[in-house]
Backbone bond lengths (Angstrom), bond angles and torsions (degrees), N, CA, C in turn:
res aa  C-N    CA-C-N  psi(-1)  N-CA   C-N-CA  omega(-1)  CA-C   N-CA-C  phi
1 X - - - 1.449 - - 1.529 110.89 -
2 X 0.970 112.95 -64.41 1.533 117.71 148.20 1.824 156.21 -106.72
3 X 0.897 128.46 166.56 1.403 91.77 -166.30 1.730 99.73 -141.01
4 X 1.324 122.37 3.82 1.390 140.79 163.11 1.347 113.71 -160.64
5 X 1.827 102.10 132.84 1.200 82.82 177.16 2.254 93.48 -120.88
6 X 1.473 93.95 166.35 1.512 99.95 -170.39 1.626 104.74 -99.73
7 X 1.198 118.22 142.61 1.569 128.20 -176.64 1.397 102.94 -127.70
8 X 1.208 129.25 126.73 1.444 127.46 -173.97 1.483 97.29 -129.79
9 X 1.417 119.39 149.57 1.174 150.55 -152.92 1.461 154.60 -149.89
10 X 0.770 116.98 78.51 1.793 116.02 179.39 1.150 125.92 -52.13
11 X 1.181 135.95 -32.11 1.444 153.80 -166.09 1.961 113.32 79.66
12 X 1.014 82.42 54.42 1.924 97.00 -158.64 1.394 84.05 -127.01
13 X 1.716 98.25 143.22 1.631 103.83 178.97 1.616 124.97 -80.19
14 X 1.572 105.29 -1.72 1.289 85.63 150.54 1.180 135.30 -87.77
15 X 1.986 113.08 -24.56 1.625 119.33 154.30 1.514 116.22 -17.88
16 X 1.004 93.56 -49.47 1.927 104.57 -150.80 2.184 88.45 -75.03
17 X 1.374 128.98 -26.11 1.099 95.09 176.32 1.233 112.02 -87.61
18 X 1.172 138.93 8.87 1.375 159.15 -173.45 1.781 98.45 -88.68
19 X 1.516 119.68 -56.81 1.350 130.60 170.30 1.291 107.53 -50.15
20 X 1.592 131.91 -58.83 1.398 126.17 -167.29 1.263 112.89 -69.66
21 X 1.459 102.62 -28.31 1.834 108.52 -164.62 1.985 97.70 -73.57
22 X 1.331 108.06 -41.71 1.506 123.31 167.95 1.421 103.17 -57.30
23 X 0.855 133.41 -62.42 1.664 122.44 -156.80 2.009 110.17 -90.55
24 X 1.728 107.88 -20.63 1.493 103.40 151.03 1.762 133.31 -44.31
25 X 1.370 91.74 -57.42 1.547 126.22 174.57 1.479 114.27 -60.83
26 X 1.162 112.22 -27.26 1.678 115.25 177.33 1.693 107.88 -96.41
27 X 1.454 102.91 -23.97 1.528 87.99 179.90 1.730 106.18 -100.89
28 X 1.177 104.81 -0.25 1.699 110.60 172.91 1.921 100.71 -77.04
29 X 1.696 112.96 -35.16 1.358 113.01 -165.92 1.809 104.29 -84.16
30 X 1.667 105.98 -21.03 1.244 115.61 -165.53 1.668 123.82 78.44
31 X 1.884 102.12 27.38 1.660 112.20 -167.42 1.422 87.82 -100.32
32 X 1.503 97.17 175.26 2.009 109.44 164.36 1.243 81.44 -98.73
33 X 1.032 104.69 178.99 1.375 132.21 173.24 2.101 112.23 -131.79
34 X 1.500 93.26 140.10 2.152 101.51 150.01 0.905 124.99 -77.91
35 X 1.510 115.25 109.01 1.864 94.58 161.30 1.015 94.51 -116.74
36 X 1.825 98.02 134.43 1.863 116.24 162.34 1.216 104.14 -113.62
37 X 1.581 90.03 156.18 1.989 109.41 175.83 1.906 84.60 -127.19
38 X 0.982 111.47 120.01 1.562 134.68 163.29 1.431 103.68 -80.89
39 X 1.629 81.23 133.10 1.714 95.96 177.34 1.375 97.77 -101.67
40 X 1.385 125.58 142.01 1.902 108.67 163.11 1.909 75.92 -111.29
41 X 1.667 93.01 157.72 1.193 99.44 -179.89 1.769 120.59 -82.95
42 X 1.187 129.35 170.64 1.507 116.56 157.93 1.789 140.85 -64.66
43 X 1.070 128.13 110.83 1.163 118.12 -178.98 1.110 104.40 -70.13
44 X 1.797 97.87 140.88 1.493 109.56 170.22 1.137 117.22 -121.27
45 X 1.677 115.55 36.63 1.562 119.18 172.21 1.438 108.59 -69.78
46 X 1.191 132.12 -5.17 1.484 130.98 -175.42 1.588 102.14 -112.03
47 X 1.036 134.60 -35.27 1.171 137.91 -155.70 1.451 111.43 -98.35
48 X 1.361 129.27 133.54 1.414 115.06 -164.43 1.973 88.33 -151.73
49 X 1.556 83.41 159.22 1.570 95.30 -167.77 1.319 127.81 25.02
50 X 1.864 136.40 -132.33 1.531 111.85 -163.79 1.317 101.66 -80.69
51 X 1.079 139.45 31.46 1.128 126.48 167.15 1.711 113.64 -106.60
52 X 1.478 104.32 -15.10 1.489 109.58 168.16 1.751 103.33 -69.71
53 X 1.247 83.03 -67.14 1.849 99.45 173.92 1.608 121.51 -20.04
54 X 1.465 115.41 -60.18 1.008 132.99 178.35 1.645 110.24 -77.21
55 X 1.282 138.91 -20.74 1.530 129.50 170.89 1.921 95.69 -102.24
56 X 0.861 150.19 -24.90 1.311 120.55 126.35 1.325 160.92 -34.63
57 X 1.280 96.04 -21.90 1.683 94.07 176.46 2.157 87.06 -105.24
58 X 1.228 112.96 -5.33 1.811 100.90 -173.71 1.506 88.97 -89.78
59 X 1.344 127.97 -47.87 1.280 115.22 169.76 1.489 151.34 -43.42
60 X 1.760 97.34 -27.55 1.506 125.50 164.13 1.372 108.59 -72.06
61 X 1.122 108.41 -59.45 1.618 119.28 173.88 1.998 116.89 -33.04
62 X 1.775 82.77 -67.77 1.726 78.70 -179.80 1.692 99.38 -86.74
63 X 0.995 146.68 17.68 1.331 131.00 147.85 1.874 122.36 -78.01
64 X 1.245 108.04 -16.59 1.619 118.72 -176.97 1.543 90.91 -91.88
65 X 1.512 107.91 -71.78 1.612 85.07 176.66 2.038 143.25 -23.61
66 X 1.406 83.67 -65.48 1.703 92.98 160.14 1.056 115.39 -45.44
67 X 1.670 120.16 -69.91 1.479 102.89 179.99 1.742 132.21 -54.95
68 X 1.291 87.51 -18.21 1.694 79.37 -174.10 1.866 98.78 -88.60
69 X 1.460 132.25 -9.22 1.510 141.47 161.96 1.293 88.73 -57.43
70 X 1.482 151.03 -71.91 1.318 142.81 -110.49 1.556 90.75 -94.14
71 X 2.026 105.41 -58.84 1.216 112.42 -148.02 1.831 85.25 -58.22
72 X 1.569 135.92 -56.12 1.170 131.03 -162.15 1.981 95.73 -50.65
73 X 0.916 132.19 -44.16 1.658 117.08 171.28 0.997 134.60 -36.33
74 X 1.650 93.52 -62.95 1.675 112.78 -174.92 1.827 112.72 -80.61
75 X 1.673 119.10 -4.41 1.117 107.54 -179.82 1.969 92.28 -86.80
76 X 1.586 116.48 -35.39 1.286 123.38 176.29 1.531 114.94 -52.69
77 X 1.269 132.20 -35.01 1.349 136.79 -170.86 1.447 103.98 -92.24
78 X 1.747 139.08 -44.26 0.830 130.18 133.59 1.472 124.82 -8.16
79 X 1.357 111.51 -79.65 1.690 118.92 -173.56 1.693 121.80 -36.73
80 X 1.920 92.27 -41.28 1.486 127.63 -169.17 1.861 89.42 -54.37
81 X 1.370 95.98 -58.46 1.469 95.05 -160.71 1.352 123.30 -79.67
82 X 1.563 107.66 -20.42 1.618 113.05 174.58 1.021 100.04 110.22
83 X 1.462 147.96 -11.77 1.319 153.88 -143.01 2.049 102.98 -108.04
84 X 1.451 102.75 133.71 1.697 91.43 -171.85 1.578 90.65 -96.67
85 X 1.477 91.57 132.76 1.839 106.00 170.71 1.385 116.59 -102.33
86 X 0.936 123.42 155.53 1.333 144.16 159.89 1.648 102.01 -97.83
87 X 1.695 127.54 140.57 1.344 110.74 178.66 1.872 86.55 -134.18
88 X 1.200 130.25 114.83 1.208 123.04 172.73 1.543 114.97 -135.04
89 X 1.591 123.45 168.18 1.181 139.44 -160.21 1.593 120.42 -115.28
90 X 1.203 120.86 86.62 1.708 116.56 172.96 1.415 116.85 -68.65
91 X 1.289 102.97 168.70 1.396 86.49 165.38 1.867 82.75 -151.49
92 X 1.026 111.34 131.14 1.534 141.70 169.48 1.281 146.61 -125.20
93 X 1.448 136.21 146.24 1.392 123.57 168.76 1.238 114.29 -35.52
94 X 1.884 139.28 -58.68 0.828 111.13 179.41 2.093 93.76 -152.70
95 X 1.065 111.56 168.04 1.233 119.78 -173.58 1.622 120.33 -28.56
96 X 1.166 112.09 -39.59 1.296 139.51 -177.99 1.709 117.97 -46.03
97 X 1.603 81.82 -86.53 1.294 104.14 164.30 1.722 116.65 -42.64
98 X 1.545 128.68 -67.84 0.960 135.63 167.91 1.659 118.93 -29.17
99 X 0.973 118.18 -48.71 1.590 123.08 175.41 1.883 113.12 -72.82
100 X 1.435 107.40 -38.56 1.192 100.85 -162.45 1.758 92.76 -83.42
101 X 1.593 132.52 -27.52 1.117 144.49 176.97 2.034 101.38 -54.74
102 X 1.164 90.89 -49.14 2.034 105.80 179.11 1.250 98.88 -69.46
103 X 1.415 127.59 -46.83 1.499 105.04 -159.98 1.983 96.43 -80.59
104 X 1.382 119.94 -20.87 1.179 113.47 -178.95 1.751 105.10 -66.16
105 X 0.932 107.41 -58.90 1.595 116.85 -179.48 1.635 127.64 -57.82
106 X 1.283 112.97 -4.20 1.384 126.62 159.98 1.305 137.15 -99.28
107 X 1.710 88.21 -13.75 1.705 104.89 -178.34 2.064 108.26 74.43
108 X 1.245 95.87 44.07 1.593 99.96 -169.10 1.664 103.65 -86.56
109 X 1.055 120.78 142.00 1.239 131.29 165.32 1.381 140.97 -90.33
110 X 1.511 98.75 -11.54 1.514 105.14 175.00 1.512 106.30 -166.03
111 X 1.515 125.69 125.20 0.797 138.33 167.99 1.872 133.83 -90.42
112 X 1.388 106.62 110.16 1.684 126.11 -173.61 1.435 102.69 -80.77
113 X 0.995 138.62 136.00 1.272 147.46 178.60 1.999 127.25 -172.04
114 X 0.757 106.03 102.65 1.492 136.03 164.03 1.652 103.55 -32.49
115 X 1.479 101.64 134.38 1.464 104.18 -174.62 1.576 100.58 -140.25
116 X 1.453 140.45 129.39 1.130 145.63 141.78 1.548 124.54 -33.27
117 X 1.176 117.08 -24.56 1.933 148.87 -177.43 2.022 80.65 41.21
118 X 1.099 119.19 71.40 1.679 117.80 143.15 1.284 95.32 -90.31
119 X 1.709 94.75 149.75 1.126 138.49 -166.44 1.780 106.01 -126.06
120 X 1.390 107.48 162.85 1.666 114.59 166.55 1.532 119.53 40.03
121 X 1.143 135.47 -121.58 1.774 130.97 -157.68 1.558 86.22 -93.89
122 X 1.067 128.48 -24.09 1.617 109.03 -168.56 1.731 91.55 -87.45
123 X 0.965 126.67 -42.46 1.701 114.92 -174.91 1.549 113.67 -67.27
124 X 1.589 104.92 -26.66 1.397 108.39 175.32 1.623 112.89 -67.17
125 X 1.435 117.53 -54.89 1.787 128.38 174.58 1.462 92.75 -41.98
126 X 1.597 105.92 -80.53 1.783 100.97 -157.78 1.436 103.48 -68.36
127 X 0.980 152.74 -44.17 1.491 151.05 -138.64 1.612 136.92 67.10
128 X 0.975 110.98 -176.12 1.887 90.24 -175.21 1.718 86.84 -144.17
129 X 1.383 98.71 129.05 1.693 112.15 167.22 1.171 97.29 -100.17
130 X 1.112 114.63 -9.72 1.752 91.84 165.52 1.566 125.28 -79.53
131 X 1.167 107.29 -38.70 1.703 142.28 169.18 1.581 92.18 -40.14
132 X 1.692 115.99 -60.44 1.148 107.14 -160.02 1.834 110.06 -90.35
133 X 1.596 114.75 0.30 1.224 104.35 165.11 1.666 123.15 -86.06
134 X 1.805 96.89 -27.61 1.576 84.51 161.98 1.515 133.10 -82.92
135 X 1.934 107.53 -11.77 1.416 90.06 152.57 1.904 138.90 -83.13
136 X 1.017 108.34 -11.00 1.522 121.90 155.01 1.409 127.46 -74.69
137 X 1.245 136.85 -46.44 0.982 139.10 -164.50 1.507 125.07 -58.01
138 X 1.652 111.80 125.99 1.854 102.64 175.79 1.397 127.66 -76.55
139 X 1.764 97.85 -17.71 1.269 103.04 -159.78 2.183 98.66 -106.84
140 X 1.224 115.14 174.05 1.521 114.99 -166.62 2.146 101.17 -71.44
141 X 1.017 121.01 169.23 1.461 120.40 -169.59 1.343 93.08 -150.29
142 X 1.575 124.49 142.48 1.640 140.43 149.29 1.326 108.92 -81.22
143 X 0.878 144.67 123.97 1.569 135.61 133.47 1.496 105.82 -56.38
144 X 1.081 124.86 166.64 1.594 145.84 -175.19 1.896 89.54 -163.91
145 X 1.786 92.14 117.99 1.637 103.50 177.24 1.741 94.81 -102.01
């Protein structure tokens, strides 16, 4: 039925029940699994000359760091479970896109993903990439609350 499934990730503790619930399910199916951490890039509509310069390269900086915190997690929680991961890095307009672009490009079959479940003016302000992967998505999706 499937033959990868994709786990996407922030390195945020609600990610991580999104990760276990993904990497249970893959070693119950006997799949590997994707996990991506999406980069969205920095806007620099505010930022002008060295001062753009300079919050770009601090932003790269603490964005490699993190990723290289997460991927050392998620290759450890992986290990935990027996399950072979893949741990890789998009980088996209925005979370959304990035995952549903990964799960196309891996040939993934099912997408695990972690949800905050806001509701009303607070889901409207922040938004939900999760919201918008189950309204995009071709392939089937879990939420994990």
């Amino acid at each position: 039925m499937y033959t990868r499934i994709l786990i996407p990730t922030d390195g945020s503790q609600l990610a991580t029940k999104g990760l276990d619930h993904g990497l249970a399910l893959a070693k119950t199916l006997g799949l590997p699994v994707t996990v991506v951490c999406v980069t969205v890039p920095l806007s620099g509509l505010a930022l002008q000359g060295v001062v753009q310069g300079q919050a770009f390269e601090s932003y790269d900086q603490g964005v490699r760091q993190e990723l290289a915190a997460t991927e050392l997690f998620v290759r450890h929680r992986a290990a935990e479970a027996g399950v072979v991961a893949e741990f890789i890095n998009e980088t996209a307009v925005s979370a959304a896109t990035g995952i549903l672009e990964t799960a196309q490009a891996r040939n993934c079959g099912l997408i695990v993903i972690s949800s905050h479940g806001r509701t009303g003016i607070v889901r409207m302000i922040l938004g939900s990439q999760t919201q918008d992967v189950l309204a995009r998505s071709t392939i089937p999706v879990v939420v994990v609350k």
